[in-house]
C-alpha positions in Angstrom: 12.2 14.9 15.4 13.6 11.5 14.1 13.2 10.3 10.5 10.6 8.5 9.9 9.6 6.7 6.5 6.3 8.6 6.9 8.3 11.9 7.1 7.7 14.1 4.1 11.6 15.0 2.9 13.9 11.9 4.6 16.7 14.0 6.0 18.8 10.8 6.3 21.8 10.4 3.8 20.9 8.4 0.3 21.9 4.4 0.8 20.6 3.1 -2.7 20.9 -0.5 -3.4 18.7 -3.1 -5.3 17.0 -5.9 -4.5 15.5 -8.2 -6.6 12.7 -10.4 -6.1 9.7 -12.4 -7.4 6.1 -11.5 -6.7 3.1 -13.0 -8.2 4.9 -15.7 -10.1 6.7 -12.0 -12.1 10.3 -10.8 -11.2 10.6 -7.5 -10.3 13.7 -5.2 -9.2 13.2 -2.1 -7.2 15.9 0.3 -6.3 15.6 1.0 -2.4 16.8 3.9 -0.4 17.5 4.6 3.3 14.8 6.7 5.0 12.1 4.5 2.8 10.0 1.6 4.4 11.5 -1.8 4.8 14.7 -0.6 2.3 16.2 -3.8 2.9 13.5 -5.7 0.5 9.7 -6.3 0.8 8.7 -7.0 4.4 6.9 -9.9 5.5 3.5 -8.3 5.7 3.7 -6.6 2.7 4.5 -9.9 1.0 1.8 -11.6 2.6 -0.8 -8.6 1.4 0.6 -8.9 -2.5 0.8 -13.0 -2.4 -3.5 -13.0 -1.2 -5.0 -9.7 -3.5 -7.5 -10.1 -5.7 -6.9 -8.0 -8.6 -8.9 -7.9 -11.4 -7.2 -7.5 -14.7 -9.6 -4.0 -15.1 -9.6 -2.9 -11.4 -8.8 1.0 -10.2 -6.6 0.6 -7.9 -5.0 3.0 -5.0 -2.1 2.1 -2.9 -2.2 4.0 0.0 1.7 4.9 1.8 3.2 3.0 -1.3 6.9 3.5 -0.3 9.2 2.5 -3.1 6.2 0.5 -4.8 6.1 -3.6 -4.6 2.4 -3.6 -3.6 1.7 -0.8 -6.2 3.3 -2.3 -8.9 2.3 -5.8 -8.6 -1.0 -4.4 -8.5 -0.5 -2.8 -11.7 1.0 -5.9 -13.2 -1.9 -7.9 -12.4 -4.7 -4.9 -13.4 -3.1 -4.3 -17.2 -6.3 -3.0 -18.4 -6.6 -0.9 -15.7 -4.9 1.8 -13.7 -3.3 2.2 -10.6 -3.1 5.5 -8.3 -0.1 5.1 -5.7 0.5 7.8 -3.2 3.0 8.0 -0.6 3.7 11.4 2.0 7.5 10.5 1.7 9.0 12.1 -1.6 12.1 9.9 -1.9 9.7 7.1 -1.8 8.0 8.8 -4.3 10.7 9.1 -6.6 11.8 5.6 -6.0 8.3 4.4 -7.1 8.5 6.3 -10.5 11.7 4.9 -11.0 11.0 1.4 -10.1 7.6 1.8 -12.7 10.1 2.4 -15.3 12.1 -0.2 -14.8 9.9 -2.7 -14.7 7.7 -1.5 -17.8 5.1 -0.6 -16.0 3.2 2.1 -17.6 -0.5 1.7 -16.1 0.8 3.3 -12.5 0.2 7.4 -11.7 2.3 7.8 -9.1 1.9 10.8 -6.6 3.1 12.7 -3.4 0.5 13.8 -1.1 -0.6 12.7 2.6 -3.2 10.0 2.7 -6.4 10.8 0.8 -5.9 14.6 0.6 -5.2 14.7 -3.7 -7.5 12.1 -4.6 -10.7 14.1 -3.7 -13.4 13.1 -6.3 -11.9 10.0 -7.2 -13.3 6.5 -6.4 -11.8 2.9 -6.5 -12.6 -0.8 -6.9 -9.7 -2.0 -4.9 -7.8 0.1 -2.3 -4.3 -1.4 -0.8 -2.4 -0.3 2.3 0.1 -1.4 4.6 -1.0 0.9 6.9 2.1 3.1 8.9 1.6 1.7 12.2 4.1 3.6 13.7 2.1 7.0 12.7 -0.7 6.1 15.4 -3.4 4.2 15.9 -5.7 7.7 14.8 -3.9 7.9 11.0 -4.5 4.0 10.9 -8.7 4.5 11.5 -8.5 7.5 9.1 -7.1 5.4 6.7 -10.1 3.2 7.0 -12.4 6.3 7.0 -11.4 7.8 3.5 -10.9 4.7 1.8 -14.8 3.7 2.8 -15.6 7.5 0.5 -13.2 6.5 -1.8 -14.3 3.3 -2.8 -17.2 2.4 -5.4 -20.4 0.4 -4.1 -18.9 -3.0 -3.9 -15.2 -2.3 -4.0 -12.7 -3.6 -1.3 -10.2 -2.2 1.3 -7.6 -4.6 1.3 -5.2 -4.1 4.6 -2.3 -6.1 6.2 -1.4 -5.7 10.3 0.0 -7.4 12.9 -1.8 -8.8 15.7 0.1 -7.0 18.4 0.2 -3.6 16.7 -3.6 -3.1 17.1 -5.5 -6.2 14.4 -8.5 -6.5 16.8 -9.0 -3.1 17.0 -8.5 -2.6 13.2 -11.0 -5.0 12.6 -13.7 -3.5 15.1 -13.0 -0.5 13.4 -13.5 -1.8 9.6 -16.8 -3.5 11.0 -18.0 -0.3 12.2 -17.5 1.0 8.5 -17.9 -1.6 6.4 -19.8 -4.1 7.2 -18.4 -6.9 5.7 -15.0 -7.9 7.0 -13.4 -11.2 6.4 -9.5 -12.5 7.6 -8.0 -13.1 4.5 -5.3 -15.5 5.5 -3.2 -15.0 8.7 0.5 -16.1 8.7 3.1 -15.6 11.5 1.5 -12.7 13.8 -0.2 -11.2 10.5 -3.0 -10.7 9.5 -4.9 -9.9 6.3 -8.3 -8.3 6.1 -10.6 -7.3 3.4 -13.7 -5.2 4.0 -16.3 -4.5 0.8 -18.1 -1.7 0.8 
């Protein structure tokens, strides 16, 4: 089977380079790797997700399929009093993540390997984040939605970027079906960014 940045060990060889960019009115560098999401710098929908959060300066957050970390991180930037879980499946992503927490002095970030959900059992969030892996199927997408529903406190918010033509409407159909309350965000391009409260 191919590579893909939601495989667990990236048999692809190492490419490291570093990009440099500014999020949230902060600069940030992260050191990117080949067989990692969007290595060539934060991708457009990702941006979009980390320019419209709301992140309170005590929120628990959980980045779901955090690759090399900008959404993580700027979340953990923004929540400095409180903590942020980011889990990804891919362990070069997760290595990249620790290292890109440390080089940005971030020290409010626990960052872990594990496939979706499956090591955060008895924990609960204000704010979960994910740009979900699309390209994993439209059944780990839904799931996504699914767990972070359980793993959210009474009032706490899935926040979740797509694009239109890789399933939005059905994405939001689904959140409705879980959630209740589902609002578009802002839209830009052919993206689109909901948030559901619990």
């Amino acid at each position: 089977m191919a590579d893909h940045y939601y495989s667990k060990k990236p048999s692809v060889s190492s490419d490291r380079q570093t990009v440099r960019t500014s999020l949230r009115g902060k600069t940030f560098e992260f050191t990117t790797d080949a067989g990692v999401f969007s290595k060539e710098g934060i991708d457009f929908g990702s941006r979009l997700l980390i320019e419209a959060m709301d992140i309170a300066e005590t929120d628990e957050v959980l980045d779901v399929g955090c690759g090399y970390g900008p959404i993580g991180l700027t979340a953990a930037s923004l929540a400095h009093r409180g903590r942020v879980t980011m889990v990804d499946i891919n362990e070069r992503a997760v290595e990249l993540a620790r290292e890109n927490a440390r080089r940005n002095g971030i020290a409010n970030a626990d960052i872990v390997q594990g496939d979706l959900f499956e090591s955060m059992e008895g924990k609960t969030f204000t704010k979960i984040l994910t740009n979900p892996p699309i390209r994993a199927g439209k059944q780990v997408v839904h799931r996504i939605f699914e767990l972070a529903f359980e793993h959210l406190v009474e009032g706490g918010q899935l926040w979740i970027v797509i694009q239109k033509k890789q399933g939005a409407p059905s994405a939001q159909a689904k959140l409705e079906s879980l959630f209740g309350t589902v609002e578009e965000v802002t839209k830009d391009k052919r993206y689109r960014i909901y948030r559901a409260t619990k």
